[in-house]
One Martini backbone bead per residue (centre of mass of N, CA, C, O) as a GRO file, in nm:
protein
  436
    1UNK     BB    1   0.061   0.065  -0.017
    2UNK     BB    2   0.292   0.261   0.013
    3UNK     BB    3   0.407   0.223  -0.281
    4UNK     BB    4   0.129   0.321  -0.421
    5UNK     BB    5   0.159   0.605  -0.312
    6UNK     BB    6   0.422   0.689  -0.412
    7UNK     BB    7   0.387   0.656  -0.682
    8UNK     BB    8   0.166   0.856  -0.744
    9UNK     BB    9   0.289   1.112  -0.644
   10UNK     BB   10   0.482   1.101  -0.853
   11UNK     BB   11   0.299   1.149  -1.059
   12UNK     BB   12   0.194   1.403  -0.991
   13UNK     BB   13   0.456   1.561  -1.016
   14UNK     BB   14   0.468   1.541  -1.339
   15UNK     BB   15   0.212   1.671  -1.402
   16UNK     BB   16   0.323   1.960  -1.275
   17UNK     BB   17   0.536   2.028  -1.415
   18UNK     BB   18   0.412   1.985  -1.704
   19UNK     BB   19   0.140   2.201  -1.673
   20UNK     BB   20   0.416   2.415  -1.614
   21UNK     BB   21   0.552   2.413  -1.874
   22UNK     BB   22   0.276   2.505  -2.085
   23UNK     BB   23   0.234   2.748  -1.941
   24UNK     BB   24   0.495   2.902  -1.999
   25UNK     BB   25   0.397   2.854  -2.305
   26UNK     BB   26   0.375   2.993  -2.554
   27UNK     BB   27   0.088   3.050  -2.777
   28UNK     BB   28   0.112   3.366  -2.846
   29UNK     BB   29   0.215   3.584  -3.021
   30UNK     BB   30   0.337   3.931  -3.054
   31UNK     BB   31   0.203   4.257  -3.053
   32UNK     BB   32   0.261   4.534  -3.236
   33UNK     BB   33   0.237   4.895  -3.185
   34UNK     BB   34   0.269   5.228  -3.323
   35UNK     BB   35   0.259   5.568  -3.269
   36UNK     BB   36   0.401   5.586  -3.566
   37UNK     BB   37   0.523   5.549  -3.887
   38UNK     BB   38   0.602   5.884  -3.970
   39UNK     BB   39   0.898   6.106  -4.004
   40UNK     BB   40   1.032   6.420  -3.964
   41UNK     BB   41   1.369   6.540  -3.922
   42UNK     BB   42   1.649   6.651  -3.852
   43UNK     BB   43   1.990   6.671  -3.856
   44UNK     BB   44   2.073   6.555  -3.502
   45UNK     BB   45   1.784   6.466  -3.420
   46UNK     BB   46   1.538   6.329  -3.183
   47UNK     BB   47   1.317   6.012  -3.125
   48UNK     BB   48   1.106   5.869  -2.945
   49UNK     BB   49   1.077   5.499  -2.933
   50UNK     BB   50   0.717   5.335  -2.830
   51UNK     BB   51   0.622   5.071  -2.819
   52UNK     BB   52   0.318   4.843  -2.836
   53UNK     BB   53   0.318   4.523  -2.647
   54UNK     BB   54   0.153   4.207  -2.664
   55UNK     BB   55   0.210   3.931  -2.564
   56UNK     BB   56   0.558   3.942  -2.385
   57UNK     BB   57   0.575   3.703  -2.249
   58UNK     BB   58   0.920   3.583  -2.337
   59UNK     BB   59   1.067   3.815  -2.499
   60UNK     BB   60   1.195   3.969  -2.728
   61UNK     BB   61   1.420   4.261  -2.859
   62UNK     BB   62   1.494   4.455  -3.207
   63UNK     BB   63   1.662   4.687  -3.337
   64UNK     BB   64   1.664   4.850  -3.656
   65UNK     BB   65   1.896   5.080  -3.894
   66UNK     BB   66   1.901   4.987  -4.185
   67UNK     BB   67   1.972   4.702  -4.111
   68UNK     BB   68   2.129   4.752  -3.823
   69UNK     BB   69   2.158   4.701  -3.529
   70UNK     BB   70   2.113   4.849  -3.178
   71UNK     BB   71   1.914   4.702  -3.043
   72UNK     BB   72   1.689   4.540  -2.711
   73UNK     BB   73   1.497   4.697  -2.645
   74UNK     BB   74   1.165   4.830  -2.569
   75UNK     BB   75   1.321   5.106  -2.674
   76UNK     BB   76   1.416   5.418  -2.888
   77UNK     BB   77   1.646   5.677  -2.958
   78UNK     BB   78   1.659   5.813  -3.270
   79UNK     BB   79   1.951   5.977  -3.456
   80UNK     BB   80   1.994   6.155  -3.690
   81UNK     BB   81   2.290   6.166  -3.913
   82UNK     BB   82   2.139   6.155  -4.216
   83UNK     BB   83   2.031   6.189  -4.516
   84UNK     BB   84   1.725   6.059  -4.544
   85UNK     BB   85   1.572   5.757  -4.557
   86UNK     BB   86   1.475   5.579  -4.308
   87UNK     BB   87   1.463   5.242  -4.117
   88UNK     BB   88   1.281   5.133  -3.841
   89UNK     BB   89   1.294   4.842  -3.666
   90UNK     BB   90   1.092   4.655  -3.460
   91UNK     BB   91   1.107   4.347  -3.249
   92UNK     BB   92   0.896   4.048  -3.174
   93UNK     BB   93   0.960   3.748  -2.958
   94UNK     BB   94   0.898   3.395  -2.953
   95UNK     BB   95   0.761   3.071  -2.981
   96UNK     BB   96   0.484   3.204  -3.147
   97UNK     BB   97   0.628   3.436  -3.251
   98UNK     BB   98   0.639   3.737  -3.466
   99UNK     BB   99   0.654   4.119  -3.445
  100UNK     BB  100   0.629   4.422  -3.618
  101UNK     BB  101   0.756   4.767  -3.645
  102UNK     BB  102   0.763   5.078  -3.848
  103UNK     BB  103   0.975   5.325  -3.947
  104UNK     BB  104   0.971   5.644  -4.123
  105UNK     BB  105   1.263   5.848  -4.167
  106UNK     BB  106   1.290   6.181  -4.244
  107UNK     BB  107   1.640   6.369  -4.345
  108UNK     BB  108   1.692   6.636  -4.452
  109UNK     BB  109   1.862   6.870  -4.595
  110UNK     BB  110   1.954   7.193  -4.672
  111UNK     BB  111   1.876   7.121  -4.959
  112UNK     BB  112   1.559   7.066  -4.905
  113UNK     BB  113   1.227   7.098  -4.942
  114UNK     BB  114   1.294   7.229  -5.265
  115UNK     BB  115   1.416   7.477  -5.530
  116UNK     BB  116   1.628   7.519  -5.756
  117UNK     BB  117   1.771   7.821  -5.917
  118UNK     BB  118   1.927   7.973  -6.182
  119UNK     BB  119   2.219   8.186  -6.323
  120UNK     BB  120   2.353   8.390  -6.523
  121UNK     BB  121   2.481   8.626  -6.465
  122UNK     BB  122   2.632   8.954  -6.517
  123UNK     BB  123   2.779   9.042  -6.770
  124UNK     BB  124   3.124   9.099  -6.672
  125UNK     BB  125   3.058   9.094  -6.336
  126UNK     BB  126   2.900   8.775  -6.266
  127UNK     BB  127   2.838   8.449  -6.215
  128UNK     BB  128   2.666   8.232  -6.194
  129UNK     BB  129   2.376   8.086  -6.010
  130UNK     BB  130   2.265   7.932  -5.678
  131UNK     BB  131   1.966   7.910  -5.568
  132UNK     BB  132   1.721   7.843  -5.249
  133UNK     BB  133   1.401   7.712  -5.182
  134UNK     BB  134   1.244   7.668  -4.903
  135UNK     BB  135   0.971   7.559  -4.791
  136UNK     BB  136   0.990   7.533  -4.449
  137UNK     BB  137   1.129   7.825  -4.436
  138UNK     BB  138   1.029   8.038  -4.636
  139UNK     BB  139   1.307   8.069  -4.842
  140UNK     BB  140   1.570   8.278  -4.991
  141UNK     BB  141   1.860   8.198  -5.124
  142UNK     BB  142   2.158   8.268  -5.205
  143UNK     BB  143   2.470   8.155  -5.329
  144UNK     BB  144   2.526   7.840  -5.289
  145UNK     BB  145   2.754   7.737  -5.433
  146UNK     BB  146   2.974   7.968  -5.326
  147UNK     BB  147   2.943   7.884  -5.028
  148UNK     BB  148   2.993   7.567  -5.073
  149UNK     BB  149   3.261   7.642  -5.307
  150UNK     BB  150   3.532   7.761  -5.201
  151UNK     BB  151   3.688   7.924  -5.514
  152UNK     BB  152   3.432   7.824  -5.697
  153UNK     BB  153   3.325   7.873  -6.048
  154UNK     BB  154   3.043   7.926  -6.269
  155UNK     BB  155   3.301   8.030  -6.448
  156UNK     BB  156   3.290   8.376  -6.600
  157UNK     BB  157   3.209   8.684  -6.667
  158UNK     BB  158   3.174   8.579  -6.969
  159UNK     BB  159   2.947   8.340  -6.886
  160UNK     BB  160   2.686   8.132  -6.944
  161UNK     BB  161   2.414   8.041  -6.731
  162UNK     BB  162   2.152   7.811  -6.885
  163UNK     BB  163   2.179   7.482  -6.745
  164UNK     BB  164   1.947   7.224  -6.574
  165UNK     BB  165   1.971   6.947  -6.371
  166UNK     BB  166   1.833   6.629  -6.244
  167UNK     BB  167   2.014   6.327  -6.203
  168UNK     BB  168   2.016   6.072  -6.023
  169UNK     BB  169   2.085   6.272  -5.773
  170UNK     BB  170   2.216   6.503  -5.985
  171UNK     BB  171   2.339   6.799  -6.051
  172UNK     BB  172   2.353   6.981  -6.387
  173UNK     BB  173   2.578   7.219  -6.537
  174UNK     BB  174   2.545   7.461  -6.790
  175UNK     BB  175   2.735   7.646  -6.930
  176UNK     BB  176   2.769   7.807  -7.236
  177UNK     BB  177   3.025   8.010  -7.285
  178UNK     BB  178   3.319   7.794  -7.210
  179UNK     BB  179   3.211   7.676  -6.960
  180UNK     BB  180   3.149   7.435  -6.743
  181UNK     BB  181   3.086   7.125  -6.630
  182UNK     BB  182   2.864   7.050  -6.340
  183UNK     BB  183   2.871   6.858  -6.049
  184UNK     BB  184   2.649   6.775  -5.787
  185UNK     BB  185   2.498   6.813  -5.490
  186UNK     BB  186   2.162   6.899  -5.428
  187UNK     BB  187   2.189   6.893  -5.098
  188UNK     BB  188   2.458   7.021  -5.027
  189UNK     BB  189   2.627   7.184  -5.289
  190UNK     BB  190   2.854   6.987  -5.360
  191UNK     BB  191   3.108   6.941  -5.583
  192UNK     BB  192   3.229   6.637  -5.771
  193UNK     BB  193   3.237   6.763  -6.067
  194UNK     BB  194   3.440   6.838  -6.398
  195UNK     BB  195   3.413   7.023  -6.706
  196UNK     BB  196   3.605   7.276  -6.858
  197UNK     BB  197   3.625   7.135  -7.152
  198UNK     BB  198   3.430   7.196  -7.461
  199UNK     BB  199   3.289   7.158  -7.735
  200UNK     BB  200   3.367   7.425  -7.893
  201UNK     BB  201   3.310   7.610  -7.602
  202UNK     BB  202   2.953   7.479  -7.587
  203UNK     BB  203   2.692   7.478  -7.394
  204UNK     BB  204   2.383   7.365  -7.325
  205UNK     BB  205   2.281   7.077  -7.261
  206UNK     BB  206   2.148   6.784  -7.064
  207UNK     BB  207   2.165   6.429  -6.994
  208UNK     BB  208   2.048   6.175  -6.809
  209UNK     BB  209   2.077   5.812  -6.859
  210UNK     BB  210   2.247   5.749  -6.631
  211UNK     BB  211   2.496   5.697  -6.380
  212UNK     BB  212   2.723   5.681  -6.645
  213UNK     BB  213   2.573   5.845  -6.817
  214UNK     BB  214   2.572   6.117  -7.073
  215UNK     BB  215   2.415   6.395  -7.254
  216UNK     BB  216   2.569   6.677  -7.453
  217UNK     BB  217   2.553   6.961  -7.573
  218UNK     BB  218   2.611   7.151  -7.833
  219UNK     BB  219   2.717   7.353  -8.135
  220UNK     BB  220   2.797   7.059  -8.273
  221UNK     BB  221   2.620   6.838  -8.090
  222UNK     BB  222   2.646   6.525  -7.936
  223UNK     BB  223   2.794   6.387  -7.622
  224UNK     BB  224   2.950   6.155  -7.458
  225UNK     BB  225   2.941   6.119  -7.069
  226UNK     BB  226   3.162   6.045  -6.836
  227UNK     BB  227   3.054   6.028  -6.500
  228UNK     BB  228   3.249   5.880  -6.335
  229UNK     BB  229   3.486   6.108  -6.445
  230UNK     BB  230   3.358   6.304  -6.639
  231UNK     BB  231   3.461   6.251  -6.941
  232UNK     BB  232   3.559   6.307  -7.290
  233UNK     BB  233   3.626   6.064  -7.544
  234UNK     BB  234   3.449   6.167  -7.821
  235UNK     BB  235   3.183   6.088  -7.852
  236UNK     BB  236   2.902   6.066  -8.091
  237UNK     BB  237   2.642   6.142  -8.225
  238UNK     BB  238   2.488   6.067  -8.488
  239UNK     BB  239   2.316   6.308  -8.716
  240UNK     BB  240   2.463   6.562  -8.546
  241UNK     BB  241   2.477   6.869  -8.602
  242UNK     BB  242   2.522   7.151  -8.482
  243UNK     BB  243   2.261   7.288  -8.243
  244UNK     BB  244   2.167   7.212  -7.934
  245UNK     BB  245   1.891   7.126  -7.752
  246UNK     BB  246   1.686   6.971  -7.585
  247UNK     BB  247   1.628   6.661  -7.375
  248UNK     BB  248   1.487   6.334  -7.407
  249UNK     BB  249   1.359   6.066  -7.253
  250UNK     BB  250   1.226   5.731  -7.363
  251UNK     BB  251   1.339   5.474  -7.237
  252UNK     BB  252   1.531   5.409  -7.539
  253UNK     BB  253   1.489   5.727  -7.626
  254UNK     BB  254   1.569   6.008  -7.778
  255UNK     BB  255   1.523   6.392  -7.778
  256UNK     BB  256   1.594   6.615  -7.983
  257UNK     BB  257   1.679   6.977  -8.035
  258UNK     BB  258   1.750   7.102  -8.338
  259UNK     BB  259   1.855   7.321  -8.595
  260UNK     BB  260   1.964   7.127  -8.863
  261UNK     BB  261   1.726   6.864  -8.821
  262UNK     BB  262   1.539   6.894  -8.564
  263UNK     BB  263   1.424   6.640  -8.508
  264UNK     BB  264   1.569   6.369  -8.304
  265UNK     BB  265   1.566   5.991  -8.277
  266UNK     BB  266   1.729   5.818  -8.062
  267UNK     BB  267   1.934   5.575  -7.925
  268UNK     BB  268   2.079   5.499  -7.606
  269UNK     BB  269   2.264   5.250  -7.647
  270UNK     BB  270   2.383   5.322  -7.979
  271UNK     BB  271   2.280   5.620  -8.116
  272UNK     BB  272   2.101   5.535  -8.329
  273UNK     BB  273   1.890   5.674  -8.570
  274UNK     BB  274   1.531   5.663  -8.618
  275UNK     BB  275   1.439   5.945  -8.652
  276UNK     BB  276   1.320   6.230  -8.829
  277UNK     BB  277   1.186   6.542  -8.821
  278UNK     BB  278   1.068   6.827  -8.753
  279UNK     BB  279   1.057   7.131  -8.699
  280UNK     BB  280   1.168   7.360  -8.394
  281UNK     BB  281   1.140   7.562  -8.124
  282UNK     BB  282   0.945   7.373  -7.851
  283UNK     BB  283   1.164   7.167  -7.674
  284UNK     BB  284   1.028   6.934  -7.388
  285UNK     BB  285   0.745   6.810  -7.281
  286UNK     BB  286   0.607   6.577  -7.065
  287UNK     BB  287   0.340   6.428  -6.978
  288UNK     BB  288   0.142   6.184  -6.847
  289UNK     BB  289   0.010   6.034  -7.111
  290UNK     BB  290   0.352   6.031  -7.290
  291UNK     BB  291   0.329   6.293  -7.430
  292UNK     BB  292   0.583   6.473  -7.666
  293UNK     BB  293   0.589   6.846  -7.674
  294UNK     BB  294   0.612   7.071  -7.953
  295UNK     BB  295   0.686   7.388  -8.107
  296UNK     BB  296   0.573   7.579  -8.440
  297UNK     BB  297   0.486   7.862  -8.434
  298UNK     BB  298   0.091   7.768  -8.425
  299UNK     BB  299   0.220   7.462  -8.317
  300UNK     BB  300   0.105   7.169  -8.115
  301UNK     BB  301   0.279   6.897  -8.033
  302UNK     BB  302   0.167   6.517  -8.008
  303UNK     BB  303   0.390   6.282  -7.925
  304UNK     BB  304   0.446   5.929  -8.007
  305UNK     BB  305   0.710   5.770  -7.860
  306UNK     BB  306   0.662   5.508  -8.059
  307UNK     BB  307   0.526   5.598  -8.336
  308UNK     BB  308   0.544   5.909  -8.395
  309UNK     BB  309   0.234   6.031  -8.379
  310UNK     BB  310   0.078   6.358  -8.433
  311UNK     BB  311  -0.089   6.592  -8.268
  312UNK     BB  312  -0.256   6.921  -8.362
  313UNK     BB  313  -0.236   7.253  -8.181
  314UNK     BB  314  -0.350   7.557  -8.189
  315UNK     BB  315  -0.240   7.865  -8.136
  316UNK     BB  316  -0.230   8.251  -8.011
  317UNK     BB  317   0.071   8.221  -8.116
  318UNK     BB  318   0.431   8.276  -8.209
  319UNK     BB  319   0.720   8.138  -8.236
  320UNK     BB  320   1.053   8.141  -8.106
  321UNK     BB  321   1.368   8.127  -8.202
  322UNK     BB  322   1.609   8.052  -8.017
  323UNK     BB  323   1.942   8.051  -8.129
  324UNK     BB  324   2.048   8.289  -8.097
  325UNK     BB  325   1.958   8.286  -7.804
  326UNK     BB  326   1.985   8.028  -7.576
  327UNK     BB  327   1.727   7.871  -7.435
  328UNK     BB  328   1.517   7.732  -7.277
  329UNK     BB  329   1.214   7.596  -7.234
  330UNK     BB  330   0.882   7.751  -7.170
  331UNK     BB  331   0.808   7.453  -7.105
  332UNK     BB  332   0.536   7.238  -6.938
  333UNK     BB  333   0.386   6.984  -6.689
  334UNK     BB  334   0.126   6.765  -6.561
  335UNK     BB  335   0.076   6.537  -6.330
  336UNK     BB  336  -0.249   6.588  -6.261
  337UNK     BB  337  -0.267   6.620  -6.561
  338UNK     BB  338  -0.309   6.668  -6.959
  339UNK     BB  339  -0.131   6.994  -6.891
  340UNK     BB  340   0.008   7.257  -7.130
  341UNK     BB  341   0.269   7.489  -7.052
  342UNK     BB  342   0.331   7.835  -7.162
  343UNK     BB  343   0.580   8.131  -7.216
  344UNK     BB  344   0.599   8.321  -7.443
  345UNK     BB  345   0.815   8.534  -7.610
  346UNK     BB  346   0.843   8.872  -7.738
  347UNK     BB  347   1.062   8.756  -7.924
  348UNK     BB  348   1.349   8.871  -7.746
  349UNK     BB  349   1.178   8.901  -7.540
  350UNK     BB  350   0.956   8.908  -7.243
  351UNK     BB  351   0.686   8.781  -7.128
  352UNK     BB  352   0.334   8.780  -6.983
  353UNK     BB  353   0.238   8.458  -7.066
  354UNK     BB  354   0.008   8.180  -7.004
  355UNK     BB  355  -0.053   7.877  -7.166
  356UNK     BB  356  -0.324   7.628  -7.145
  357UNK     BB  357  -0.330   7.273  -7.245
  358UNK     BB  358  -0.608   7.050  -7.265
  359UNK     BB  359  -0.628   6.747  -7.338
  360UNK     BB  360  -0.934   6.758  -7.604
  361UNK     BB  361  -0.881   7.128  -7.554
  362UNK     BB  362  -0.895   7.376  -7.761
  363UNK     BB  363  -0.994   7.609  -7.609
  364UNK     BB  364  -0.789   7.589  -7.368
  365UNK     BB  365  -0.584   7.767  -7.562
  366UNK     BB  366  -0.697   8.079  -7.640
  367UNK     BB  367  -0.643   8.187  -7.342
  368UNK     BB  368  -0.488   8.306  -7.083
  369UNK     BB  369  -0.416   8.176  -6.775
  370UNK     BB  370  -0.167   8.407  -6.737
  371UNK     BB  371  -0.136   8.771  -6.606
  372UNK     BB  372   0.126   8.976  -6.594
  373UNK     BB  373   0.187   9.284  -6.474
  374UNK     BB  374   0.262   9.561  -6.525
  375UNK     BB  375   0.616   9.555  -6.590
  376UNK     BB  376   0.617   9.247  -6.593
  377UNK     BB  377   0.874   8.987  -6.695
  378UNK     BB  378   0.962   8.706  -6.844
  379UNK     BB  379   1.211   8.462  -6.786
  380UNK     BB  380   1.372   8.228  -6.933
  381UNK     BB  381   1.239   7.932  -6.885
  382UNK     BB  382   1.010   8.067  -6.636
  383UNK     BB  383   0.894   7.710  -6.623
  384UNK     BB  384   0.761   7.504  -6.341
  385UNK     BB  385   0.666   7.201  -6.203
  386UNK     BB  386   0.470   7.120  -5.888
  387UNK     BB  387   0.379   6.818  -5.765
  388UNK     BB  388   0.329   6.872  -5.458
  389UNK     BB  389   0.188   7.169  -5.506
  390UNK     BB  390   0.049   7.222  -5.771
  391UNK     BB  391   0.281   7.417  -5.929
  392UNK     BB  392   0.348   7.713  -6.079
  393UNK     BB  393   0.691   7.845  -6.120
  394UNK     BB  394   0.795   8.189  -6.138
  395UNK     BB  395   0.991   8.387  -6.378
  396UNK     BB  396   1.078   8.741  -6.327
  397UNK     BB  397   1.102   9.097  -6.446
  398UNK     BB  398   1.149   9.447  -6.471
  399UNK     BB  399   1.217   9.338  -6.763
  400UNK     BB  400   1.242   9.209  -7.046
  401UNK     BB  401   1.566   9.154  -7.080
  402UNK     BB  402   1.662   9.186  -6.737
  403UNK     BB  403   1.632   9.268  -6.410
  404UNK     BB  404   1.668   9.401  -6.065
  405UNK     BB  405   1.374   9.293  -6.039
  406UNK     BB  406   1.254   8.987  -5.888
  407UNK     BB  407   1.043   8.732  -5.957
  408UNK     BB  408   0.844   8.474  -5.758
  409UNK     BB  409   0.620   8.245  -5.856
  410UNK     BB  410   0.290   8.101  -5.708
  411UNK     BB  411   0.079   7.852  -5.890
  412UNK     BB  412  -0.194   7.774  -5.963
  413UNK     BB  413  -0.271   7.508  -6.198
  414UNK     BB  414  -0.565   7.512  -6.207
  415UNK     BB  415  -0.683   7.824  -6.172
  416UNK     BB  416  -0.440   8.073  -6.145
  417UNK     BB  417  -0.380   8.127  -5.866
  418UNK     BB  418  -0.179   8.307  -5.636
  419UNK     BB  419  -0.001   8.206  -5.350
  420UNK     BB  420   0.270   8.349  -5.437
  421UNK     BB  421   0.541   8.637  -5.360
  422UNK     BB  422   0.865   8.705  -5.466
  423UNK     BB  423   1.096   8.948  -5.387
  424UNK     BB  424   1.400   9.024  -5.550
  425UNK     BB  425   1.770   9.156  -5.554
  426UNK     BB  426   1.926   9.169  -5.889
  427UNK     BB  427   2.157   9.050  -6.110
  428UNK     BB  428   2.079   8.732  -6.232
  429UNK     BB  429   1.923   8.612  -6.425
  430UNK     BB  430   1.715   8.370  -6.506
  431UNK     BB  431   1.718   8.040  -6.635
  432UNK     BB  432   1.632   7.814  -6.411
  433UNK     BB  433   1.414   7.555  -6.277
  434UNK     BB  434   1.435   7.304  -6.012
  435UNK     BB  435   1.287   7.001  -5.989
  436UNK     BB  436   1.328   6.733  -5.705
   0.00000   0.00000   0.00000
């Protein structure tokens, strides 16, 4: 009897064990919830990460940021270091699986959320330079390049800076008479590297094709640019002779818009020409629904960039050869609808008025979209599309030909009504703005 006592009890005990043993495994993973998914911070500051875990007994705990792991605790301060896109990621953990919660933090640079203004510098005077506008601080900068990089200019004081883009995330500069071209990092305004000696010694328009590749335009020709070296090799687009104004890529397609060709459509890949078109004064915009738009005399085309077949629409106004002094086109385009803004010059002097053409709507470009005060003349490629605020921003100046009084626009894309307008002074002579 007394041994079968014993048996039970040992059995018994066997059983309070297993069934603590069980109690003790989770049986449901955790579930996290965090207190927001984005934020903005600048660099340098920090933002305390407090997730909430149901579920947490038996768990560990991990956070990554940008996948490289950072800590174990249950909570964590993040301080923005570098400019960009961060990823901080928290994990809970146990032995019935794991649930995560995801922080996207974005940290602007300096010249960030907002657009640069390029200019052309006052012939004779003082060179090119680079403005930066801040939407955040509702500020204009003057000369952050030279700010950015004493001792270096964007050419000399008898060179006109004509054209700018960002492409791939950097940003190109281009001389027209003189040189150089130069690179540079949009967000910093730091230099990266330049070409001083152009072909033919005149630069007009740049493409970034790719990381590595670029093609420079010039009173030549066109010219294949290796990005990573900065380096001319000499290789040249075939079938394109004279000045060479804007171009547009459009998959494996290039749009040049030249003197003595006309429009020319050539591969990215091998250079080889697809077809020429005819002349043009005013290209590219490309629209939304992917037609690629160009303008001469009363004629606005939209061509399939496929097919290469355009329809054509009549203007209330007459284009303007661009070739005497070249400058960019006056002429940008809509992400949120397919609508189609000019800014023509007054031949060779400053226009007052901006025309929106809406495709399928012939008569929606019959009268001006917005025009300018009395005194008061667009300049340079004087408009550009911002898809963030869905505004037309413009440059003008109180002088048809170019003033010491500078006006920036930011107009309704909708409506044409003004947001806002900023005055600044000095000869700056604006030549284009960049919007990335």
């Amino acid at each position: 009897m007394k041994k079968n006592l014993i048996g039970w009890l040992a059995l018994a005990a066997i059983l309070v064990v297993a069934c603590n043993k069980n109690n003790d495994d989770p049986t449901i993973r955790p579930f996290v919830t965090t207190e927001f998914s984005m934020d903005t911070i600048d660099v340098g500051q920090s933002v305390d990460l407090k997730p909430t875990v149901e579920m947490k007994d038996g768990a560990s705990f991990q956070w990554k940021v940008d996948n490289e792991e950072v800590s174990k605790d249950t909570a964590y301060t993040y301080t923005a270091s570098s400019r960009g896109n961060h990823r901080v990621v928290f994990t809970a953990s146990n032995a019935a699986g794991k649930d995560s919660g995801v922080y996207q933090i974005f940290s602007p640079g300096e010249y960030d959320l907002g657009f640069s203004l390029i200019t052309e510098g006052w012939f004779g005077h003082g060179t090119g330079n680079v403005l930066f506008y801040s939407y955040l601080r509702d500020e204009l900068t003057d000369s952050v390049f030279i700010k950015e990089n004493p001792g270096k200019a964007l050419g000399e004081i008898g060179n006109t800076l004509q054209y700018g883009t960002v492409s791939f995330d950097k940003m190109y500069l281009v001389v027209k008479a003189g040189g150089p071209l130069v690179k540079v990092d949009p967000y910093t305004m730091k230099e990266l590297g330049r070409i001083d000696n152009l072909p033919g010694d005149f630069g007009t328009s740049f493409l970034g094709l790719d990381t590595e590749r670029g093609l420079l335009g010039t009173n030549d020709g066109v010219y294949v640019v290796n990005l990573s070296t900065m380096t001319i090799d000499g290789t040249k687009v075939p079938n394109i002779t004279g000045p060479v104004g804007n171009m547009l890529q459009y998959g494996d397609r290039v749009f040049a818009l030249t003197r003595d060709s006309g429009i020319v459509v050539f591969r990215s890949t091998n250079y080889s020409t697809i077809k020429k078109l005819g002349q043009a004064d005013f290209g590219f915009a490309a629209a939304k629904d992917g037609l690629i738009y160009a303008a001469k005399d009363n004629k606005l085309w939209g061509m399939n960039p496929n097919n290469l077949a355009a329809d054509t629409i009549t203007l209330p106004f007459t284009t303007t050869s661009p070739w005497g002094a070249w400058r960019s086109v006056p002429m940008t385009t809509s992400s949120k609808d397919n609508s189609v803004y000019i800014a023509p010059p007054d031949g060779w002097a400053g226009g007052a008025k901006i025309y929106r053409y809406l495709k399928g709507n012939a008569s929606s470009v019959s009268e001006p979209f917005f025009t300018l005060p009395g005194g008061e003349y667009f300049y340079g490629a004087a408009i550009a599309y911002n898809a963030w605020k869905n505004e037309i921003v413009a440059t003008a100046t109180n002088s048809s030909y170019g003033g010491n009084v500078n006006y920036l626009y930011f107009i309704n894309a909708t409506s044409g009504a003004v947001n806002k307008k900023i005055t600044f002074n000095g000869y700056h002579f604006p030549a284009m703005l960049l919007m990335y």
